[in-house]
VMD Tcl script that draws the C-alpha trace (Angstrom):
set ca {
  {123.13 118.88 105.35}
  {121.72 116.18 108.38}
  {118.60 116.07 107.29}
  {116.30 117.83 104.58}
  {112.88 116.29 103.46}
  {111.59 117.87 99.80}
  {108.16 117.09 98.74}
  {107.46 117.48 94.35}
  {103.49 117.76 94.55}
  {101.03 117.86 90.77}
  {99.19 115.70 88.62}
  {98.97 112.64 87.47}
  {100.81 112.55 84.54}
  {102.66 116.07 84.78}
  {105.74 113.90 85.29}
  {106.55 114.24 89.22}
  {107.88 110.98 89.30}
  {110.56 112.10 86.68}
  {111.42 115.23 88.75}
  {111.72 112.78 91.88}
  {114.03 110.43 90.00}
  {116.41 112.85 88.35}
  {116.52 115.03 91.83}
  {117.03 111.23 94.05}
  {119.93 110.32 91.45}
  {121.69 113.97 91.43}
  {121.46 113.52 95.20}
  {122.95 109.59 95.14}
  {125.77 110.62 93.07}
  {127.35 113.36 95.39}
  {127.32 110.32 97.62}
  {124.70 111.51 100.07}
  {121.53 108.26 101.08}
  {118.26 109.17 100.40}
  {114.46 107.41 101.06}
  {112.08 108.26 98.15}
  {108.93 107.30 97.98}
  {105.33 107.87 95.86}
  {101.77 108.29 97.73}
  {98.97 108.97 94.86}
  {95.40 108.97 93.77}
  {93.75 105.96 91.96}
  {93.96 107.61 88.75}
  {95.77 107.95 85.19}
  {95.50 111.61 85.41}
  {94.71 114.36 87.41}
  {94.01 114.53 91.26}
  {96.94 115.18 93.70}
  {100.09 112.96 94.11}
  {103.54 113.83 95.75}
  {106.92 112.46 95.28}
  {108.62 112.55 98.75}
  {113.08 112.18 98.88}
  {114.69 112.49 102.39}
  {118.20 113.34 102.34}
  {120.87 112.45 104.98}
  {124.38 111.91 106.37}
  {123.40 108.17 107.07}
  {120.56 106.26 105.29}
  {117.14 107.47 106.74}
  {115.15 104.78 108.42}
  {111.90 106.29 106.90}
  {109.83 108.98 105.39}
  {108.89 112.09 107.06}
  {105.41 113.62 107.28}
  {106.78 117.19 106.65}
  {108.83 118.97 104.22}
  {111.70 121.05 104.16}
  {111.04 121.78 100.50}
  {107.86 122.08 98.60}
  {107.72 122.08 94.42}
  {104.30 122.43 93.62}
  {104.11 121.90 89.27}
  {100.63 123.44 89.50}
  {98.24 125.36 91.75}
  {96.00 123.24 92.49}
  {98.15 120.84 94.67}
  {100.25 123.69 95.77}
  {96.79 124.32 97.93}
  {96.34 120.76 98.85}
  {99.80 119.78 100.10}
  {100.16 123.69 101.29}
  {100.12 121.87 105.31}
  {103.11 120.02 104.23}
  {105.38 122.12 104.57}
  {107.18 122.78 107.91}
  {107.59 126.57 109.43}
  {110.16 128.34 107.88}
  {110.25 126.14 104.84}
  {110.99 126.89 101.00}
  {108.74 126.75 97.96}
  {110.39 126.46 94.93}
  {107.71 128.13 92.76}
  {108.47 128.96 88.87}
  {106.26 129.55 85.62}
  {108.08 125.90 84.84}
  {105.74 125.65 81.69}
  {106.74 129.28 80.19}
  {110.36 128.18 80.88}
  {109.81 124.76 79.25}
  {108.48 126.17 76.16}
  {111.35 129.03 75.99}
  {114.24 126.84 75.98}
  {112.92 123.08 75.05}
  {110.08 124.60 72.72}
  {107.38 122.42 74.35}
  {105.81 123.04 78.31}
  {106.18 118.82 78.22}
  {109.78 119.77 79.29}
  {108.36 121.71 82.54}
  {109.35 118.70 84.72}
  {112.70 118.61 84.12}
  {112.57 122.15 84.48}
  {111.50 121.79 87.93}
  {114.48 119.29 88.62}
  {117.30 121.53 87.70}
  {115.37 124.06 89.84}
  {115.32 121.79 92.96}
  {118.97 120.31 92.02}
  {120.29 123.85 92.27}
  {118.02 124.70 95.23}
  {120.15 121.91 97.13}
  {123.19 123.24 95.77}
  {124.64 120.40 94.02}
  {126.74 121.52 90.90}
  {125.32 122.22 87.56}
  {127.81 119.84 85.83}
  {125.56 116.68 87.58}
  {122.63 117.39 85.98}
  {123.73 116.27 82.33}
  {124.89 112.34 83.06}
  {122.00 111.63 85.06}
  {119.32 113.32 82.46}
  {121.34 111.26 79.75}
  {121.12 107.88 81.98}
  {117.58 108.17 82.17}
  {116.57 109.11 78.81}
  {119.17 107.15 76.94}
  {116.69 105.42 74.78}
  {115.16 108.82 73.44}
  {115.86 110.74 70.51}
  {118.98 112.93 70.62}
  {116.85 115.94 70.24}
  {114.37 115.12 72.99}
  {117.50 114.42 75.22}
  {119.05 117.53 74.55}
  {115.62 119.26 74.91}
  {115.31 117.78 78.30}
  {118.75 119.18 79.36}
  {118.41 122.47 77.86}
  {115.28 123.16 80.13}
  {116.83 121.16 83.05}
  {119.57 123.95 82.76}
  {117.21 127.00 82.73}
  {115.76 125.67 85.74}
  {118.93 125.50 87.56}
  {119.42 128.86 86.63}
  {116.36 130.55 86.95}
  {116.88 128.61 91.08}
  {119.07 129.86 94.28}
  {120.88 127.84 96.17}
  {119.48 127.33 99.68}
  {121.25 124.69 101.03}
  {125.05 123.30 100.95}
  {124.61 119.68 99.85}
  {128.22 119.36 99.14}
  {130.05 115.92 98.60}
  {130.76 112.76 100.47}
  {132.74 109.46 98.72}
  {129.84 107.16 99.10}
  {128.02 105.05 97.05}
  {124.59 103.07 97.64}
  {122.13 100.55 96.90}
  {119.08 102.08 95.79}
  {116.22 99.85 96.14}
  {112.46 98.60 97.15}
  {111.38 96.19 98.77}
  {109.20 94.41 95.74}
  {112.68 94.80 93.54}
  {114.59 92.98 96.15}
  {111.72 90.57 96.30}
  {112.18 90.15 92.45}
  {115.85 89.32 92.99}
  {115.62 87.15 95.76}
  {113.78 85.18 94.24}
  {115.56 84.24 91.45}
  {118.39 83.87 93.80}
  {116.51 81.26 95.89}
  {115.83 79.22 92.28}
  {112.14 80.18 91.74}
  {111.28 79.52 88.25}
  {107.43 80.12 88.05}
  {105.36 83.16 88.78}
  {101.67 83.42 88.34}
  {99.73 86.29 88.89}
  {97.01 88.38 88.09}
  {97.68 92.33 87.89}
  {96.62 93.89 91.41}
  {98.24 97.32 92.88}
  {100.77 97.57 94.73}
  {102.09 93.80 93.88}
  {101.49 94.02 89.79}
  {105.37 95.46 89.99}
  {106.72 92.14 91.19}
  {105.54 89.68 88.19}
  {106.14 92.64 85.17}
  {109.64 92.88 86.55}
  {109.92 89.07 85.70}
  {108.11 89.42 82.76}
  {110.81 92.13 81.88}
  {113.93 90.85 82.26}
  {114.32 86.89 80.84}
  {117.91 86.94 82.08}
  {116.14 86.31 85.47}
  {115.25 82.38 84.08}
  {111.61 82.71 85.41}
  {108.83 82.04 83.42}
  {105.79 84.50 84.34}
  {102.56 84.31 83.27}
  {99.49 86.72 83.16}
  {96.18 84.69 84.79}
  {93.03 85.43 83.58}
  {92.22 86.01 87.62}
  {93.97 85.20 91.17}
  {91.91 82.01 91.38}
  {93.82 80.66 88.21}
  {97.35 82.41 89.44}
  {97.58 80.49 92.50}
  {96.19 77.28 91.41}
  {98.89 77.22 88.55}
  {101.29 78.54 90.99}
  {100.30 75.09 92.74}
  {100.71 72.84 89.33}
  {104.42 73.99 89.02}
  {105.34 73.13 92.29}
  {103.57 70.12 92.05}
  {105.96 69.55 89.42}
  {108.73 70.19 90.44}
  {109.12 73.71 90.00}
  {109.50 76.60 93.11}
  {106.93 78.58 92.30}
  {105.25 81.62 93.51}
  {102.48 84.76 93.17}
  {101.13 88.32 93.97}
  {98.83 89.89 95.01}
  {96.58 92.48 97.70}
  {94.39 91.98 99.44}
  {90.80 91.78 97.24}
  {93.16 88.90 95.10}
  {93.89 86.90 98.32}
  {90.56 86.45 99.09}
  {89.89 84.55 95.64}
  {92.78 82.73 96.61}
  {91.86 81.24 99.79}
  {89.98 77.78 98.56}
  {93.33 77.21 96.94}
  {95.28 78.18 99.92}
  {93.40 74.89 101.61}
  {94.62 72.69 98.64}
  {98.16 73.37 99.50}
  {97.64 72.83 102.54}
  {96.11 69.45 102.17}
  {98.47 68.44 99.30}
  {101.39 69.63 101.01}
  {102.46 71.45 98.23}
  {105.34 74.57 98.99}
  {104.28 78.03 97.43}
  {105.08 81.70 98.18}
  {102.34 84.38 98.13}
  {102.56 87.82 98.34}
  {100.59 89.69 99.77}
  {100.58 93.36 99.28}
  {98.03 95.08 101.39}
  {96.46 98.38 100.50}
  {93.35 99.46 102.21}
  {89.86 97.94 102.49}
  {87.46 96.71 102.72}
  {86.25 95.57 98.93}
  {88.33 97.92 96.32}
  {89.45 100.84 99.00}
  {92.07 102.77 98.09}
  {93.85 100.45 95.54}
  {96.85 102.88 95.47}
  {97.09 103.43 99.09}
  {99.13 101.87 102.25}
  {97.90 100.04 105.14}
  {98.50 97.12 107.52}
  {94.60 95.63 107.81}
  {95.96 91.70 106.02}
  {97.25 90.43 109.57}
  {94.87 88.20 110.97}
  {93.38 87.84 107.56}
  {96.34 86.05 105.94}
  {97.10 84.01 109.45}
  {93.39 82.25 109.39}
  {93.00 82.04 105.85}
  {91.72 78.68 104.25}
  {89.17 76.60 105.88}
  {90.16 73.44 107.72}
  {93.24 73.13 109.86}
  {96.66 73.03 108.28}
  {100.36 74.63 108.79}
  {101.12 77.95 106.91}
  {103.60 81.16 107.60}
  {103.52 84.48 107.77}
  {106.42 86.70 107.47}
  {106.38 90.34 106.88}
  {109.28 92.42 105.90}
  {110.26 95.61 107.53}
  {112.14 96.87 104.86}
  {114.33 95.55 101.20}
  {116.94 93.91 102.53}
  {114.81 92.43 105.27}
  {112.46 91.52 102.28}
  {115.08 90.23 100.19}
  {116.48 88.13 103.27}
  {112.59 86.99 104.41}
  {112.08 85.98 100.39}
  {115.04 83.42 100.74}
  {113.66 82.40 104.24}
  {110.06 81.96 102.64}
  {110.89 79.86 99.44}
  {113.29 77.61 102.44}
  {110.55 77.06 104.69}
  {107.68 76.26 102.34}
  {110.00 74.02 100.80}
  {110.99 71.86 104.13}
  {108.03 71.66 105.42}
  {105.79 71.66 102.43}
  {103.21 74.16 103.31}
  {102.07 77.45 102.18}
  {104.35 80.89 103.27}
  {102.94 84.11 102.90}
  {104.64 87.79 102.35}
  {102.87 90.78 103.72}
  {104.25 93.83 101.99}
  {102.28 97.12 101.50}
  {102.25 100.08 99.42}
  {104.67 101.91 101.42}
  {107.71 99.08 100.60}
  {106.23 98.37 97.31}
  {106.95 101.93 96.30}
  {109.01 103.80 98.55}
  {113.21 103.35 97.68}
  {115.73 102.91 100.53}
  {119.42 103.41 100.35}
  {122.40 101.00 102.04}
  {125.94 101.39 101.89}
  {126.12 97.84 101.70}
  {123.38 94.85 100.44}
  {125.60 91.97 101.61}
  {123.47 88.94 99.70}
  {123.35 86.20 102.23}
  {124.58 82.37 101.28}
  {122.25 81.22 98.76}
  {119.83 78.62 99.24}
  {119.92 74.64 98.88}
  {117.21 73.03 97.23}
  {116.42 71.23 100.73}
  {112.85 70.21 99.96}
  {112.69 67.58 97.28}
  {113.97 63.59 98.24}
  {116.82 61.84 96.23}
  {114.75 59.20 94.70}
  {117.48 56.84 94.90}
  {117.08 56.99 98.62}
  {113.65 55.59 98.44}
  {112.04 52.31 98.15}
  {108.71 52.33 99.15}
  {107.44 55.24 98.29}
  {104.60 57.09 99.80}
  {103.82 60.96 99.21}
  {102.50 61.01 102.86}
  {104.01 58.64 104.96}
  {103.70 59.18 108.50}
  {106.73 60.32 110.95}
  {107.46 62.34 114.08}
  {107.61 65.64 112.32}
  {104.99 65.16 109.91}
  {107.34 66.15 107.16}
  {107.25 63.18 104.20}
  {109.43 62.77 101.27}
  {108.12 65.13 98.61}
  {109.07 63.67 95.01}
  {107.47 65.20 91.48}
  {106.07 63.66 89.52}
  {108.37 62.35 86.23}
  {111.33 62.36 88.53}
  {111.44 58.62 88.99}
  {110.03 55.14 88.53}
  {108.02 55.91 91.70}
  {104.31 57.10 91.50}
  {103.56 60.11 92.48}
  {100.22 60.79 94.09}
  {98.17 63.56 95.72}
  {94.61 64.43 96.24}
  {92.50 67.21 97.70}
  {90.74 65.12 99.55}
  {91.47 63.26 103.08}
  {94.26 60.95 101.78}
  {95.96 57.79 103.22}
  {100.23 57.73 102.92}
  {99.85 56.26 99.16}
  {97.85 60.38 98.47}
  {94.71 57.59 97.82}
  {91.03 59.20 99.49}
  {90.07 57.71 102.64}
  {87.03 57.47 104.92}
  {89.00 56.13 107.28}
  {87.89 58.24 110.33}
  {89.57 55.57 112.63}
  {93.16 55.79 112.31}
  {93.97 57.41 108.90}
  {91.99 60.51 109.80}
  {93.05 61.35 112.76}
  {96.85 60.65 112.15}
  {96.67 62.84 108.83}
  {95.10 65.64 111.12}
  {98.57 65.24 113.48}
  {100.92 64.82 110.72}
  {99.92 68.43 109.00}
  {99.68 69.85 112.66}
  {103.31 68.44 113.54}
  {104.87 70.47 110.94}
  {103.14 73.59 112.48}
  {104.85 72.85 115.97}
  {108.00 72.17 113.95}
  {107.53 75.54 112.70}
  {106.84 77.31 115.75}
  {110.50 75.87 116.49}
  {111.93 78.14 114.03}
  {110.33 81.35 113.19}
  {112.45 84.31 114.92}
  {112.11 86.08 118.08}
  {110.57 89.88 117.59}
  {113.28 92.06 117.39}
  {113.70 94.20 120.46}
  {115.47 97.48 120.57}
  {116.00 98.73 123.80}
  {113.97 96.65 125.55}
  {115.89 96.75 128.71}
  {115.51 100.04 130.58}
  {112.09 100.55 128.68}
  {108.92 101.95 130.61}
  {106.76 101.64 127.65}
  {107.56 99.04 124.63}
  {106.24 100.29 121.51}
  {105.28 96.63 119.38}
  {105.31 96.78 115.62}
  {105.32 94.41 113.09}
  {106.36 95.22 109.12}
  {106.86 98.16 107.29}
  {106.68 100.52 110.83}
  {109.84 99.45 111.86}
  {112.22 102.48 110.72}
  {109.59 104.91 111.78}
  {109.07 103.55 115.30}
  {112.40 103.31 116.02}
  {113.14 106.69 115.11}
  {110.61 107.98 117.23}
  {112.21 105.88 120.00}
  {115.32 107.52 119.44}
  {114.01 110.90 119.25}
  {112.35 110.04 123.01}
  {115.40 108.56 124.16}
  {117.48 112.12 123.35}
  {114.57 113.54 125.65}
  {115.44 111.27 128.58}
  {112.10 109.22 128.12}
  {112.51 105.33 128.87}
  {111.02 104.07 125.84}
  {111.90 101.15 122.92}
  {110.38 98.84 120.79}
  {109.59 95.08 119.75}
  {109.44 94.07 116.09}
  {107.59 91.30 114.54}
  {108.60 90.54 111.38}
  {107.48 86.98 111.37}
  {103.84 86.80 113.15}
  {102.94 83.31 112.61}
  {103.54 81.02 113.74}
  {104.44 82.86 116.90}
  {107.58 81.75 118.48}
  {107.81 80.89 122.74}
  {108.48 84.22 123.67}
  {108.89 85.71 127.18}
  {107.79 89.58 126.69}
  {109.40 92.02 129.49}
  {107.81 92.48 132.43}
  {106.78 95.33 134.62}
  {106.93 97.83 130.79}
  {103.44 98.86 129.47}
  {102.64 97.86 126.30}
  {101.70 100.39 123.02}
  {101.26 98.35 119.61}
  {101.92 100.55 116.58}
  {99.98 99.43 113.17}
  {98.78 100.99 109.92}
  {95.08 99.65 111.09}
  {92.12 100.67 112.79}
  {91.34 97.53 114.72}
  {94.92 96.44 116.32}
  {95.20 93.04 114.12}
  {98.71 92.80 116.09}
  {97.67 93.77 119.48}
  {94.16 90.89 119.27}
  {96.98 88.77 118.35}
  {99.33 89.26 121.13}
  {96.66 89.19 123.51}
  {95.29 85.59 122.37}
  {98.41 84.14 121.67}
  {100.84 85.77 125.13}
  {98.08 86.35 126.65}
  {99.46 89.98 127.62}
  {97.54 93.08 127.96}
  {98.04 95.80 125.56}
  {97.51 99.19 127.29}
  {96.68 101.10 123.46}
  {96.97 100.49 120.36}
  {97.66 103.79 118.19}
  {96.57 102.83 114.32}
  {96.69 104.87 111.53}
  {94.34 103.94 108.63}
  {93.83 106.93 106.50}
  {96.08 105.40 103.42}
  {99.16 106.82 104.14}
  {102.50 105.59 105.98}
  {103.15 105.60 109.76}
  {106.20 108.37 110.16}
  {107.89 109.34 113.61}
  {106.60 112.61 113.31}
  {103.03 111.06 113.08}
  {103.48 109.02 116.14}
  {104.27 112.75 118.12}
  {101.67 113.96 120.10}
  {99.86 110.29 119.87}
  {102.02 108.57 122.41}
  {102.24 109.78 126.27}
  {105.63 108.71 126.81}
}
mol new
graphics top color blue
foreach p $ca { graphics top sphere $p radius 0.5 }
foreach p [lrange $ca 0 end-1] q [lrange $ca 1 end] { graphics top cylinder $p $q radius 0.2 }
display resetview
């Protein structure tokens, strides 16, 4: 089996998210990587949603827009996803209720009906079904386990086999990116998380809120404009601190984005974008945040954005984000997205890089004098918290001399305060990564992408390249501030984005001063795949 995509369509609340995770885990255990990811409706029941797994011989870099396979749990969305499905696909079509209430005594089992029907459709062994059904109900009631197998048997039964999945020795890390997020973090020592519930970034702070053997105390905000600004107070503290949120969240948050930035005070947003303007499509994917997040706050003052392409990237960029605020004592923000915040990708291995030193806080021993915002070449000062020592700690929101005391100095004080915070940005500028090019060097036409797009442009790139066309990519996955970059002459330039506007390309062009030829955006909610991209780029 190269490469099979299924697609379990219903309702909200018929349980397709169970039939996806019993059918991924059959699939994981015969050794064989698999994506999986959710795209549904704004709602606790009803309405369409799907529950997309791609299986393959190596981990697939992304989603398709097609399906191989198509289990529709009721008639409704077996009409509205009926396009999904490629020519000379299956559809796995049973009376899963009437079989559900046969053998479990209640159509509630019909979803795991529907998984032993697609686990034998694959042709993985009967015998799998059992451990994983008991894994994942292990809390329940013997009887409602057993129930649940009993009908995930008659499914398999009342199935064909249609494919050969077979075995490989393999095992993978199953993950998203907001999970590796969570663990990252905890890895890089942050011990606060405020936030205020938001979709797609509510997963990140009730995974904290789960688990206390992660040692990070989360709290609930009454709104985003409390979450950030006691995001700030634990820092302030001593504390490396962070929140969540999308995108109608940020924009609450942005007054308090300026106080960072004029206290100097390290913090870690996410942002996970979903579609706007206002409310949108809360439960939907997009790429619109870019230039948003990049000039947000008034006044002038250092920040970072970094945007993961996928969860080890994210897990790797968290580490990076919690370092960098900390040294130079400025705001960082994540962009994530619907798409990473819910879709699960496989790796053989999830090597965790070196973890972090706590590089941003002075020794107090080492000082004297103390100022909060004494002046020097990089702008960077001594950051102490307040408790830590005999020396007094002061800040202020206000234009501040080196003590932190308000000034009206517009003389000297001003305008050296004004350098100082725009030193660290040129500091900065030193250190973010070059795009990621992939090849670059033969390339007539460089597709430019930045995030979550990354696995899907390059396998359209690939699929191009088997077709003789000389075509690659560059990858942004940390857009501000940009780094010096030379971009390769003589190649025209496409910019691929889950926008309508090109919030990448208007960037490029002011920043390089380049000319983008197109910009191909997608901005109907759902994920950029390579299959999308066919038939949209000339190349």
């Amino acid at each position: 089996m190269a490469d099979v995509q299924i697609a379990i369509v219903g309702a909200a609340g018929e349980g397709i998210q169970t039939v996806g995770d019993v059918v991924a885990r059959a699939v994981l255990s015969q050794g064989f990587p698999v994506i999986a990811g959710k795209e549904y409706e704004s709602r606790i029941r009803g309405g369409n949603n799907s529950y997309r797994i791609r299986i393959g011989d190596v981990p697939p870099p992304a989603l398709q827009e097609r399906a191989d396979i198509l289990l529709p749990l009721n008639k409704t969305a077996a009409a509205h996803y009926s396009d999904l499905l490629r020519s000379g696909g299956l559809v796995v079509d049973l009376p899963f209720a009437a079989i559900a209430e046969k053998t479990g005594g209640s159509k509630l089992y019909a979803n795991s009906v529907a998984a032993g029907a697609l686990v034998a459709t694959l042709g993985i062994e009967l015998s799998v079904l059992s451990p994983v059904l008991e894994s994942m109900f292990a809390r329940k009631k013997e009887d409602v386990l057993r129930a649940n197998i009993a009908a995930a048997t008659a499914g398999y039964s009342a199935a064909s086999s249609r494919f050969s999945l077979g075995r490989k020795e393999a095992e993978h890390v199953f993950i998203s990116a907001h999970e590796a997020i969570v663990l990252a973090a905890t890895y890089s020592g942050c011990r606060f998380i405020s936030a205020y519930p938001m979709s797609p970034s509510t997963g990140i702070i009730t995974a904290f809120a789960r688990d206390e053997r992660l040692g990070v105390f989360a709290e609930q905000a009454e709104d985003e404009i409390a979450a950030i600004n006691m995001a700030l107070g634990a820092s302030y503290a001593g504390a490396r601190a962070m929140t969540a949120t999308s995108g109608g969240g940020f924009a609450l948050m942005v007054e308090a984005l300026s106080l960072a930035g004029m206290t100097e005070t390290p913090i870690v947003i996410v942002l996970a974008q979903r579609p706007g303007p206002a409310t949108g499509l809360p439960t939907r994917t997009a790429q619109e945040d870019l230039l948003f997040a990049i000039h947000a706050g008034h006044g002038e003052f250092p920040k970072v954005v970094l945007a993961p392409a996928d969860p080890y990237d994210a897990f790797k960029k968290t580490m990076r984000a919690f370092d960098l605020a900390d040294r130079h004592q400025c705001p960082v923000i994540m962009l994530t997205d619907q798409y990473l915040a819910d879709t699960h990708f496989c790796y053989v291995e999830f090597e965790l890089p070196q973890a972090p030193s706590r590089s941003g806080v002075a020794d107090p021993a080492s000082v004297t004098d103390y100022h909060r915002y004494r002046l020097n070449a990089d702008g960077i000062s001594p950051r102490l918290y307040p408790g830590q020592s005999e020396h007094l700690v002061c800040v202020d929101s206000d234009e501040h001399d080196e003590s932190g005391h308000i000034t009206e100095d517009l003389r000297t004080v001003r305008p050296a305060m004004v350098n100082k915070r725009l030193a660290k940005m040129r500091g900065l500028k030193e250190e973010v990564s070059l795009p990621e090019g992939y090849h670059v060097a033969d390339a007539e036409t460089i597709l430019i992408g930045w995030g979550s797009t990354r696995g899907a442009i390059r396998e359209f790139v690939d699929q191009r390249r088997s077709q003789a066309v000389a075509i690659g990519s560059l990858h942004f996955t940390e857009l501000w501030p940009l780094p010096d970059f030379k971009l390769p002459t003589g190649s025209r330039y496409i910019t691929v984005e889950g926008n309508a506007t090109g919030n990448l390309s208007r960037l490029l062009s002011a920043e390089y001063g380049i000319e983008i030829a197109e910009t191909i955006g997608r901005s109907d909610g759902l994920p950029i795949t390579a299959e999308w991209l066919q038939g949209r780029i000339d190349a």
